[in-house]
MARZANU-189720 format. One record per residue (C-alpha): chain; x, y, z negated. Coordinates in nm, 2 decimals. Each point is the difference from the previous one (the first is absolute). Layout:
N
NODE  vovex      px      py      pz
NODE      A       X       Y       Z
...
//
This chain:
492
NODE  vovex      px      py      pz
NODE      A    3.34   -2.08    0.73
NODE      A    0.07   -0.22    0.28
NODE      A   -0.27   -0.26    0.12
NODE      A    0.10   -0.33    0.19
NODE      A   -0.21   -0.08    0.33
NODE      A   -0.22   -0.26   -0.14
NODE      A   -0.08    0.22   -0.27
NODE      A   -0.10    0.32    0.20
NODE      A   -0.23   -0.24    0.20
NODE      A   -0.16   -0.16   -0.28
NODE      A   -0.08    0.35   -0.17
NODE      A   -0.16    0.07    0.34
NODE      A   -0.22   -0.31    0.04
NODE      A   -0.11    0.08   -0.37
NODE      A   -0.05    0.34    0.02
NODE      A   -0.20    0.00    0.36
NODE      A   -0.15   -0.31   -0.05
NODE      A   -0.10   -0.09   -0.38
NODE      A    0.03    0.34   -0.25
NODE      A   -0.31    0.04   -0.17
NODE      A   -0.22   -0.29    0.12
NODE      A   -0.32    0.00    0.18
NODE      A   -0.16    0.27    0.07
NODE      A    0.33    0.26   -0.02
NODE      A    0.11    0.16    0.29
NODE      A    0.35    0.04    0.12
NODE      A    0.18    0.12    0.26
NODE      A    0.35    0.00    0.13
NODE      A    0.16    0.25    0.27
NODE      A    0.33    0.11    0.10
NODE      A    0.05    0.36    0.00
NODE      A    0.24    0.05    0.34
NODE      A    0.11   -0.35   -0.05
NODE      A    0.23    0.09   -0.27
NODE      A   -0.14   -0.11   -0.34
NODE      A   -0.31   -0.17   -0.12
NODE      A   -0.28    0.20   -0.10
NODE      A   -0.30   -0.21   -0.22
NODE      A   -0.35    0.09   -0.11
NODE      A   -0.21   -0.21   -0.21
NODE      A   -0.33    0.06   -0.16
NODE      A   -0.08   -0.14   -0.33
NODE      A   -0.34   -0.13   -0.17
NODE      A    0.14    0.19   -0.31
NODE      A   -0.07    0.34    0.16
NODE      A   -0.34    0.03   -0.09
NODE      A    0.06   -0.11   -0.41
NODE      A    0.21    0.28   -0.02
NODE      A   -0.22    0.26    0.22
NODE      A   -0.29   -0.09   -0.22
NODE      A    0.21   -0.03   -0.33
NODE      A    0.10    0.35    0.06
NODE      A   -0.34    0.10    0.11
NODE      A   -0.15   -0.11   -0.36
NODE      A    0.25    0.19   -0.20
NODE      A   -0.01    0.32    0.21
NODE      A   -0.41   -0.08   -0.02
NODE      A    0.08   -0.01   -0.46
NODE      A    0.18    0.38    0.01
NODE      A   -0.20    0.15    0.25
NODE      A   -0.32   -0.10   -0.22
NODE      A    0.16    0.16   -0.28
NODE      A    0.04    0.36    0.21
NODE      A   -0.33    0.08   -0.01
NODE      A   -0.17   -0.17   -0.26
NODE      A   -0.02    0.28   -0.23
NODE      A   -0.07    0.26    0.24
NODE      A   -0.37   -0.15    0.16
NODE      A   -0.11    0.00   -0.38
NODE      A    0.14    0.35   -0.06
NODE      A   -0.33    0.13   -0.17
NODE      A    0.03   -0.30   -0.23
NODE      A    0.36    0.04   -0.08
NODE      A   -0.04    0.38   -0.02
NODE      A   -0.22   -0.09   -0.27
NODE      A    0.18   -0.28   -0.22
NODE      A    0.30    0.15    0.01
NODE      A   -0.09    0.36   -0.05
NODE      A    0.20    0.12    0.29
NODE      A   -0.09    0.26    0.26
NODE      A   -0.04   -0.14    0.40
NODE      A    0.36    0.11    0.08
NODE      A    0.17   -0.25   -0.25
NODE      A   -0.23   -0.25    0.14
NODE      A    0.12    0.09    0.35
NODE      A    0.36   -0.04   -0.12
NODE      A   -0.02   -0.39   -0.10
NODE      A   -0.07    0.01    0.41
NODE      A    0.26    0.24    0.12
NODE      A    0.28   -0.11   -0.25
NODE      A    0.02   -0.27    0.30
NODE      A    0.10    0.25    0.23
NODE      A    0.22    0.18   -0.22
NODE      A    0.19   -0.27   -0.09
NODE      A    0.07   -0.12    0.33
NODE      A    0.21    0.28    0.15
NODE      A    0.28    0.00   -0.25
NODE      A    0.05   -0.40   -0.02
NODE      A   -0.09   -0.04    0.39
NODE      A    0.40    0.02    0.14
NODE      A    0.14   -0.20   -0.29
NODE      A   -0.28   -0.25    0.09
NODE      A    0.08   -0.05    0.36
NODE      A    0.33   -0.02   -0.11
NODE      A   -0.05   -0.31   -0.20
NODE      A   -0.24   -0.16    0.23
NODE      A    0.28    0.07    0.31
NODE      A    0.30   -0.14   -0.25
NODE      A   -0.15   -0.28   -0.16
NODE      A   -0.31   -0.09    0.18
NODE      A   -0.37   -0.07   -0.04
NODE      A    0.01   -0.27   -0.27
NODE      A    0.18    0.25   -0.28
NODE      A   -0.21    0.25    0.10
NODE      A   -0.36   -0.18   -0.01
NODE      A    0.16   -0.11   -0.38
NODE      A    0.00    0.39   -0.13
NODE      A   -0.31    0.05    0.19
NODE      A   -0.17   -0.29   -0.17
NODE      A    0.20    0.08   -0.35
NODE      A   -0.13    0.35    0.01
NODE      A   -0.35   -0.07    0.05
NODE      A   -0.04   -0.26   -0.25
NODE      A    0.17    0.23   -0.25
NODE      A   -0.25    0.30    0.07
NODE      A   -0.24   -0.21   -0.01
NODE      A    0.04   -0.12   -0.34
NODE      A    0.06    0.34   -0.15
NODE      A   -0.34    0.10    0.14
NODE      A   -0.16   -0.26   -0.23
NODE      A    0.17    0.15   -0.30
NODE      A   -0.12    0.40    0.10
NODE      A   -0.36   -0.09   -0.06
NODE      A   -0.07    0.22   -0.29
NODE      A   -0.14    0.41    0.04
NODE      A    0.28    0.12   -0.10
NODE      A    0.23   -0.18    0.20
NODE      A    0.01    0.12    0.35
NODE      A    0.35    0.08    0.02
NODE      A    0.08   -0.34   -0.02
NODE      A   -0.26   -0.11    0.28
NODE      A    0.22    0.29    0.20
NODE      A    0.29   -0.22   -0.11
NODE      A   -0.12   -0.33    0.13
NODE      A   -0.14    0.17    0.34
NODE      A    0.37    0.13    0.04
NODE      A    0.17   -0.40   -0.05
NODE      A   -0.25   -0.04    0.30
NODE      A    0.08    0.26    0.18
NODE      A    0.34   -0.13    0.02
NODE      A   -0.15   -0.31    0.15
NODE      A   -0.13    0.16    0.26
NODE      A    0.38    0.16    0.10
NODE      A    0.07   -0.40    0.06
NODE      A   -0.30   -0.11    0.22
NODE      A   -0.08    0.26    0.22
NODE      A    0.27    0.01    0.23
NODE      A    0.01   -0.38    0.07
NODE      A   -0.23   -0.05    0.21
NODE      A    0.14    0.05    0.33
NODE      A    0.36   -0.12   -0.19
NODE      A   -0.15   -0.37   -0.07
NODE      A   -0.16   -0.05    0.34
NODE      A    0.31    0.05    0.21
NODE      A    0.19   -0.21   -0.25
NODE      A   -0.27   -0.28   -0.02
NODE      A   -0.20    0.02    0.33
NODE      A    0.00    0.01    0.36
NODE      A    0.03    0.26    0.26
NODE      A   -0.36   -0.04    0.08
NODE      A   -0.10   -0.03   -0.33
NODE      A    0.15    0.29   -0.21
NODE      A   -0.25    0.23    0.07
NODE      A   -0.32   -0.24   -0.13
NODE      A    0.24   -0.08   -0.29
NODE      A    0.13    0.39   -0.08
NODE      A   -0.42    0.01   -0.03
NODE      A   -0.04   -0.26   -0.20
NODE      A    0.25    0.10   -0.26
NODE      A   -0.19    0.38    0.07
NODE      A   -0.33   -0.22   -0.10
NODE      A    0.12   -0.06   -0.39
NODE      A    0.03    0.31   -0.05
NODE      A   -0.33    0.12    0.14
NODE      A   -0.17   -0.26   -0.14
NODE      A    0.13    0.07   -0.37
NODE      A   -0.14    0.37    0.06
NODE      A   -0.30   -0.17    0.11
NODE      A   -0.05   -0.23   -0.31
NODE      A    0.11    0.34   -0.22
NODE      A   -0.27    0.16    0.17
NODE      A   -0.28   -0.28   -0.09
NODE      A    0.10   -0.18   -0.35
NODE      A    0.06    0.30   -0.24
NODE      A   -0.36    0.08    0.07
NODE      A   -0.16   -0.27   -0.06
NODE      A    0.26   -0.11   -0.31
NODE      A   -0.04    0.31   -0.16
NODE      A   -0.35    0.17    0.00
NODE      A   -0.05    0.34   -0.16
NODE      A   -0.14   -0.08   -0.33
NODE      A   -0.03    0.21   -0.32
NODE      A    0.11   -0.23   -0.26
NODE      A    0.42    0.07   -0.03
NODE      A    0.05   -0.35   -0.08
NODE      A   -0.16   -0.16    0.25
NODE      A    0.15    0.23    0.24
NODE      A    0.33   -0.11   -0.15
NODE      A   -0.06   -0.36    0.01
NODE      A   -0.08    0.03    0.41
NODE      A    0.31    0.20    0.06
NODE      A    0.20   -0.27   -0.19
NODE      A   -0.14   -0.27    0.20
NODE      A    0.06    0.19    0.36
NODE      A    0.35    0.05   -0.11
NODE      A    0.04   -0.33   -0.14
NODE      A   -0.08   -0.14    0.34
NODE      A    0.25    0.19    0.19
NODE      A    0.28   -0.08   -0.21
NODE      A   -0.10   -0.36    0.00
NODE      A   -0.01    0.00    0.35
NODE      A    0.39    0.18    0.01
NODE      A    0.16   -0.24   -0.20
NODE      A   -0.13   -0.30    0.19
NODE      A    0.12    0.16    0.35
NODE      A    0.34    0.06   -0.18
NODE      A    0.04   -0.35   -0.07
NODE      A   -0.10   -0.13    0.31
NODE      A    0.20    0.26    0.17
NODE      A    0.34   -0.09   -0.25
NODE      A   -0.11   -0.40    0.15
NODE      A   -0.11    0.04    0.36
NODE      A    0.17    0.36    0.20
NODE      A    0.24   -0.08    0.18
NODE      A    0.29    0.27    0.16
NODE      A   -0.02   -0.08    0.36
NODE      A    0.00   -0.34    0.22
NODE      A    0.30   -0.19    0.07
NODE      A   -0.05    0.06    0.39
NODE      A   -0.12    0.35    0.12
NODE      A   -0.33    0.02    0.15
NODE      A    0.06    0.22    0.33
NODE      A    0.30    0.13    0.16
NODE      A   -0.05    0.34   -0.12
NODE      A    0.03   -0.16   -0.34
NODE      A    0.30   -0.19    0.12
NODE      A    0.19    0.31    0.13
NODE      A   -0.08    0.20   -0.35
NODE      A    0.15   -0.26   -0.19
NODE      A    0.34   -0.08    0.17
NODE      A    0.08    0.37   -0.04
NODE      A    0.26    0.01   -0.26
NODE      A   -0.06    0.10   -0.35
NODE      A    0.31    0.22    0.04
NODE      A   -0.14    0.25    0.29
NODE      A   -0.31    0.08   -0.21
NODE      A   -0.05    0.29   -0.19
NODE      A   -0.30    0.11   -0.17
NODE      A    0.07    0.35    0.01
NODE      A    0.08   -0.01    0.36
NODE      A   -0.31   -0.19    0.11
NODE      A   -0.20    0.29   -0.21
NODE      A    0.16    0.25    0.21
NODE      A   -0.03   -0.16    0.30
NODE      A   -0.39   -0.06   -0.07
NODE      A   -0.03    0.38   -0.08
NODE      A    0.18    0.09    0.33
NODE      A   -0.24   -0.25    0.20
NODE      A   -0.31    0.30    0.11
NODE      A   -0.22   -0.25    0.11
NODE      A   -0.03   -0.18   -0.35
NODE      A    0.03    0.34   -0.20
NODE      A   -0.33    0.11    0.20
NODE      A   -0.17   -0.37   -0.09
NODE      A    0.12    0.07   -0.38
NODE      A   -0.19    0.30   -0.06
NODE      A   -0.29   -0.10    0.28
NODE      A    0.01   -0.32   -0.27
NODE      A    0.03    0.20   -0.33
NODE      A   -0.34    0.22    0.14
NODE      A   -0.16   -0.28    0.08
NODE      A    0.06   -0.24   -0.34
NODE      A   -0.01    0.34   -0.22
NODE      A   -0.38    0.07    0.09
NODE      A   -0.04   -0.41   -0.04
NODE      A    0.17    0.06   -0.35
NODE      A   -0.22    0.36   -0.07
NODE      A   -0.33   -0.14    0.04
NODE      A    0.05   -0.35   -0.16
NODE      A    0.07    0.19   -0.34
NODE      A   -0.24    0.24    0.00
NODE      A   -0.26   -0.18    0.17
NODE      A   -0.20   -0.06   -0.33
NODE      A    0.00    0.35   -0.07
NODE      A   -0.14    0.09    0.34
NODE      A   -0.28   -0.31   -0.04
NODE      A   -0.12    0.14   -0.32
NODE      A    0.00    0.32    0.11
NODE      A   -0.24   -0.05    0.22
NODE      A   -0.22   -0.34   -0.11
NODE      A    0.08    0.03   -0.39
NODE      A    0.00   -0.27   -0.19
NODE      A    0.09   -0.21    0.30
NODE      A    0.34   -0.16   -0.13
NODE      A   -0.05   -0.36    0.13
NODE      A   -0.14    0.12    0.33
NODE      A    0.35    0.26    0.00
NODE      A    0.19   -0.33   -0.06
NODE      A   -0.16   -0.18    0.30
NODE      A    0.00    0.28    0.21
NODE      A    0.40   -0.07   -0.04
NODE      A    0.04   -0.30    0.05
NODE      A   -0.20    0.07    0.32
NODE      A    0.26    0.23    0.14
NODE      A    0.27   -0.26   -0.10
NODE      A   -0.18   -0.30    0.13
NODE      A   -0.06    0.15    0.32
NODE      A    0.32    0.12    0.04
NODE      A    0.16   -0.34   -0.07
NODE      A   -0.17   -0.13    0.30
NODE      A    0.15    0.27    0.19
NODE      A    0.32   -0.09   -0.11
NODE      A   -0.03   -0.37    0.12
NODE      A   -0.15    0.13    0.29
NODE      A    0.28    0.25    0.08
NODE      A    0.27   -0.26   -0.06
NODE      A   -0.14   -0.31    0.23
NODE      A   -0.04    0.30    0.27
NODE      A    0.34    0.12   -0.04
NODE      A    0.16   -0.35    0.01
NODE      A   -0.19   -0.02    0.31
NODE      A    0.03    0.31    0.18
NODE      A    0.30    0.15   -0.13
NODE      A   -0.20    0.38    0.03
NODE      A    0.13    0.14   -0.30
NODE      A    0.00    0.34    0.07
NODE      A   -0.32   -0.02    0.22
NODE      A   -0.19   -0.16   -0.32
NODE      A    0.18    0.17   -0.29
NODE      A   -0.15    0.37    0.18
NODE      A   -0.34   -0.17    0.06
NODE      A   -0.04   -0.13   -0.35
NODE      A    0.10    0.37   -0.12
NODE      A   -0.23    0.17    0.19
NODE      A   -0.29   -0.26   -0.12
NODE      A    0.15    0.06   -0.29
NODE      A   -0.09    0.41    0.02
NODE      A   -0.35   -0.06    0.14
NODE      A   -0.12   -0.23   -0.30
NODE      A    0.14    0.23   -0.29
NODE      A   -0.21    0.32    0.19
NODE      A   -0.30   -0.28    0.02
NODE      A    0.03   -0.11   -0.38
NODE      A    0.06    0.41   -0.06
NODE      A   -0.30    0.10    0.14
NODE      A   -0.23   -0.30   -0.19
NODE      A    0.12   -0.04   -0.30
NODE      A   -0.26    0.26   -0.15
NODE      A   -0.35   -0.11    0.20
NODE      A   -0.08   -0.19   -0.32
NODE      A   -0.01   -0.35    0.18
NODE      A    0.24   -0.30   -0.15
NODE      A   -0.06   -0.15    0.28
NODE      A    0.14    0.24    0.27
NODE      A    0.31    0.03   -0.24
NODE      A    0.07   -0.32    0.00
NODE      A   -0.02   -0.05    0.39
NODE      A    0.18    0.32    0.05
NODE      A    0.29   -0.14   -0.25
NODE      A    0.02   -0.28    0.15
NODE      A    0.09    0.14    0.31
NODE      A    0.23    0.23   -0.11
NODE      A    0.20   -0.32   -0.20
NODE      A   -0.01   -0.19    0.32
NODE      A    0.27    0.24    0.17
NODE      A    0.14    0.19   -0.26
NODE      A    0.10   -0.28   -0.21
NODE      A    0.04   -0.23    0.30
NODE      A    0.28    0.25    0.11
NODE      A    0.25   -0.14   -0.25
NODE      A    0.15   -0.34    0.10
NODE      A    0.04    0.23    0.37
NODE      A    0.19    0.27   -0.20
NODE      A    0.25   -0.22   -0.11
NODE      A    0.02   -0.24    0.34
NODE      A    0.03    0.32    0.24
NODE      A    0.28    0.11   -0.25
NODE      A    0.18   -0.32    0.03
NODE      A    0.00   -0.02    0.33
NODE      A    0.14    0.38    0.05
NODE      A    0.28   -0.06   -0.25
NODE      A    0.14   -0.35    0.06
NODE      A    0.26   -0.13   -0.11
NODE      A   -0.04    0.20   -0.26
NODE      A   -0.14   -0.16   -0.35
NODE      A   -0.35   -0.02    0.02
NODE      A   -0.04    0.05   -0.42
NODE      A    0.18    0.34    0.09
NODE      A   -0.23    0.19    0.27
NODE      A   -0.34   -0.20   -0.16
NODE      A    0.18    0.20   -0.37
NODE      A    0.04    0.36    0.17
NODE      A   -0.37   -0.07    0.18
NODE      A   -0.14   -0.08   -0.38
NODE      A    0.20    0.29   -0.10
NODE      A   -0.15    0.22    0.22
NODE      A   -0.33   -0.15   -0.11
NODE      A    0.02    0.06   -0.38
NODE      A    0.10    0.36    0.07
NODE      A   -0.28    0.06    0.20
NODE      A   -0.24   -0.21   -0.21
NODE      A    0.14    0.20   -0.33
NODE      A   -0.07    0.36    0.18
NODE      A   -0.36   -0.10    0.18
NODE      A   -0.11   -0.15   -0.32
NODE      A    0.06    0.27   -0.24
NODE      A   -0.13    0.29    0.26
NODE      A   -0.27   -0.18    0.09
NODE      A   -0.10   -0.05   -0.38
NODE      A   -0.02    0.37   -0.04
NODE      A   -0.18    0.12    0.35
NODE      A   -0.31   -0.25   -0.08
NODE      A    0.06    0.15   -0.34
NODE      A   -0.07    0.31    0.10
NODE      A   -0.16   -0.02    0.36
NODE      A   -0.15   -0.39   -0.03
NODE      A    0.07   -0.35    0.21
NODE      A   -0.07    0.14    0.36
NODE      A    0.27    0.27   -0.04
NODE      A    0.22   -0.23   -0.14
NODE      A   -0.03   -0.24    0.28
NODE      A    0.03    0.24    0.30
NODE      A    0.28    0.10   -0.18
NODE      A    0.15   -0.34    0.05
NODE      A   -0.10   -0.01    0.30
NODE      A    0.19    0.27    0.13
NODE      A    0.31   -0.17   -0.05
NODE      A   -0.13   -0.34    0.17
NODE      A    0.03    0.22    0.28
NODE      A    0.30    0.12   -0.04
NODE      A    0.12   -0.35   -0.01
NODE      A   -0.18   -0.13    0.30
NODE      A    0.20    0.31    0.19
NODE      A    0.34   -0.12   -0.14
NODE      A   -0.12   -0.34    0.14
NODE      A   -0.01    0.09    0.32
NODE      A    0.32    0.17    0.01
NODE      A    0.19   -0.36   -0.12
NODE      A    0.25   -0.10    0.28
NODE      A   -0.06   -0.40   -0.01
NODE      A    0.33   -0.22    0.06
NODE      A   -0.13   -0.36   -0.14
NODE      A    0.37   -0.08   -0.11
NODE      A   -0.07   -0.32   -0.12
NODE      A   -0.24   -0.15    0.29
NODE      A    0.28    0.12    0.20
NODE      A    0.25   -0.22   -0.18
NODE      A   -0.21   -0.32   -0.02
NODE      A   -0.07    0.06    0.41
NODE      A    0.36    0.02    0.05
NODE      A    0.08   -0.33   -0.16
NODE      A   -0.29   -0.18    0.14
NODE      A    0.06    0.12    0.33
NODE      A    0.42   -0.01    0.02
NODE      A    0.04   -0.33   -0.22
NODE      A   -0.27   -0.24   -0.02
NODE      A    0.11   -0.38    0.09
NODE      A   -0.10   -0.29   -0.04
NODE      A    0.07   -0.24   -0.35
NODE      A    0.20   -0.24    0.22
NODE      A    0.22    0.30    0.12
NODE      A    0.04    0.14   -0.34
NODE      A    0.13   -0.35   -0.15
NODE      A    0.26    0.01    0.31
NODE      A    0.11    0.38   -0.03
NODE      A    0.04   -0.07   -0.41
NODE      A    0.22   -0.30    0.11
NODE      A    0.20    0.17    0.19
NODE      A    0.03    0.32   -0.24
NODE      A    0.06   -0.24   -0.31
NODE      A    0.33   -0.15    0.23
NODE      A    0.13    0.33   -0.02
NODE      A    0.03   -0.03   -0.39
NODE      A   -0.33    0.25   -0.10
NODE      A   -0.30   -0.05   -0.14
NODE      A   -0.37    0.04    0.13
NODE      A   -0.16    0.29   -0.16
NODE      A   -0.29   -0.23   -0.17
NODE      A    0.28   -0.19   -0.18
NODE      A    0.05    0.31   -0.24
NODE      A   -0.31    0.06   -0.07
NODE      A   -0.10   -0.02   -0.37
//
């Protein structure tokens, strides 16, 4: 499309001097002199972090809100602790089949269609829950947990995904961990509300009636985020927000292939020892936060509200160590210096909440927990960052899906062995035992070769190419006199 000279430098003016209105930021800079290169920041960002941080928050309540009232569910639905265990790992499960046709979607047609099958999924789940609340109907709660289930496929992988598309390149990090943040608060809310909502009573009925009312909630909750997500999400801004973003999308749709940016990830050591570092890591996280009612009562019986807020402890703690971890990597840029201290942390509080989880003090569990959620859940906005920034260009929905991947297989095999060892040999066994491979992990750690890929694209720009607005509006006159058109101009 050819563009006159006027036109090319009124496009400029507008673009570096008006788009979005106060309190935007935008730049303009010239890579080598040879074609326009503009950043802009919009307000909208943080509606669409937090949007997505409230539906992510709706799913991940429905995880575990079953398994911290376990003995009570055991119990109304006549089932034995293992089926009970299932409504928690049938997350897992089903995200390793529908993980690469995910990605897929969410690299082909983008964040908005994808946050619509998230949202449509939930909601849907949801609202069959409501209808399994009968003794004889746990199959169809299983049914409902699985809609969910698919959900999660859609949101958890995103993170990282909508804050280089939305955000800044010193401010994806803090985002990545504040889309990490819905989740762990959901599993923090799933931890506190069930308990409360549904005490263990005698009386069927009134049991009933409570787990109608908890259920009610969540799909209440669902539909309204589905509506405001069908009204409000938006795919991307019109102008990208950093020049890593920039250079992702004037890649041709024609020289990307799915299939090879999967091989290329699985040929790329570096992030192959970060996925299963990752997958040890979140698969312990995932272990204890199912059976972690089990392991309360087991020791403090009759203690299900206090197993409830001994959860949302470890979530709440670690979603400060997210934020934390995500201002200091914008910051410092230390990823693999932080990602191997926060492991190692991470090792010494589940050997601390081992060891003190049977002295028969609340108190010293909840302390304990706490700081064992402030690393080990803390560690997951720097999973998915670190991977980014060893894999780029490559789609960030793809290396945060194999990491979640590697997650759910771990989470599916620590969950179910550590079931049967405390089983059979009680909670300390069962948490050395998961603490054996937090080691392992912090070892693979060590071993990761960091090449910050995308720092060293966003350096390269500001370094090589910056200029000022007044140079950019003369270089886009110049470049529109040759009959082209400034990059901005084709934006959507």
């Amino acid at each position: 499309m050819h563009q006159t000279k006027n036109k090319g430098k009124k496009d400029a003016k507008d673009a570096c001097g008006t788009a979005g209105g106060p309190g935007d930021q935008t730049e303009c800079s010239i890579p080598n002199g040879s074609s326009a290169e503009l950043t802009h920041l919009y307000k909208k960002r943080w509606v669409i972090v937090f949007l997505f941080l409230t539906y992510s928050l709706s799913n991940a309540f429905q995880w575990n809100q079953f398994a911290i009232i376990s003995n009570i569910i055991i119990g109304y639905y006549g089932v034995d602790a293992v089926a009970v265990d299932w409504l928690s790992l049938v997350y897992m499960i089903t995200y390793i089949p529908f993980i690469f046709p995910a990605t897929w979607l969410l690299d082909n047609k983008g964040l908005r269609v994808t946050a619509l099958l998230a949202n449509a999924f939930n909601c849907a789940g949801a609202w069959v829950k409501v209808f399994s609340v009968k003794p004889d109907l746990f199959w169809v709660t299983m049914l409902g947990q699985t809609g969910c289930a698919l959900s999660q496929v859609f949101i958890l992988g995103v993170p990282s995904r909508l804050a280089s598309v939305w955000f800044g390149a010193n401010e994806v990090s803090t985002a990545c961990a504040i889309g990490v943040f819905g989740n762990q608060l959901g599993i923090a809310l799933g931890f506190l509300v069930p308990p409360m909502l549904v005490p263990n009573v005698e009386d069927i009925n009134e049991l009933t009636q409570h787990i109608r009312v908890m259920l009610y909630i969540s799909a209440g909750v669902a539909t309204a985020l589905f509506v405001l997500v069908i009204i409000v999400f938006q795919e991307r801004p019109a102008v990208p927000p950093s020049q890593a973003e920039a250079h992702a999308r004037s890649i041709p749709p024609e020289q990307y292939s799915y299939t090879a940016s999967i091989l290329r990830l699985l040929r790329n050591k570096p992030f192959m020892l970060l996925v299963v570092s990752y997958g040890l890591n979140v698969g312990c996280f995932y272990s204890i936060s199912t059976l972690l009612n089990r392991m309360i009562i087991d020791q403090y019986p009759d203690e299900e509200v206090n197993a409830g807020r001994i959860g949302l402890t470890i979530v709440i703690a670690g979603m400060l160590g997210s934020l934390v971890c995500g201002f200091w990597l914008d910051k410092t840029k230390a990823y693999k210096q932080t990602t191997l201290a926060v492991y190692v942390l991470t090792l010494i509080g589940m050997l601390v909440f081992a060891f003190t989880l049977n002295l028969g003090r609340l108190w010293v569990v909840f302390i304990t927990a706490g700081v064992l959620g402030l690393f080990m859940t803390g560690y997951l906005p720097l999973g998915f960052e670190y991977a980014v920034e060893l894999t780029y260009p490559e789609s960030e929905g793809t290396s945060s899906g194999l990491l979640n991947c590697s997650a759910q297989i771990f989470g599916i095999i620590f969950t179910i062995s550590q079931g049967k060892i405390i089983d059979r040999w009680g909670t300390v066994v069962g948490n050395l035992f998961l603490a054996i491979f937090l080691l392992l992990g912090s070892v693979l750690t060590g071993f990761i070769k960091s090449e910050l890929r995308r720092q060293k694209a966003n350096l390269s720009s500001a370094e090589n190419s910056t200029v000022s607005v007044s140079d950019s509006i003369k270089s886009v006159q110049d470049y529109g006199a040759t009959e082209h058109s400034a990059p901005w101009q084709n934006q959507p």
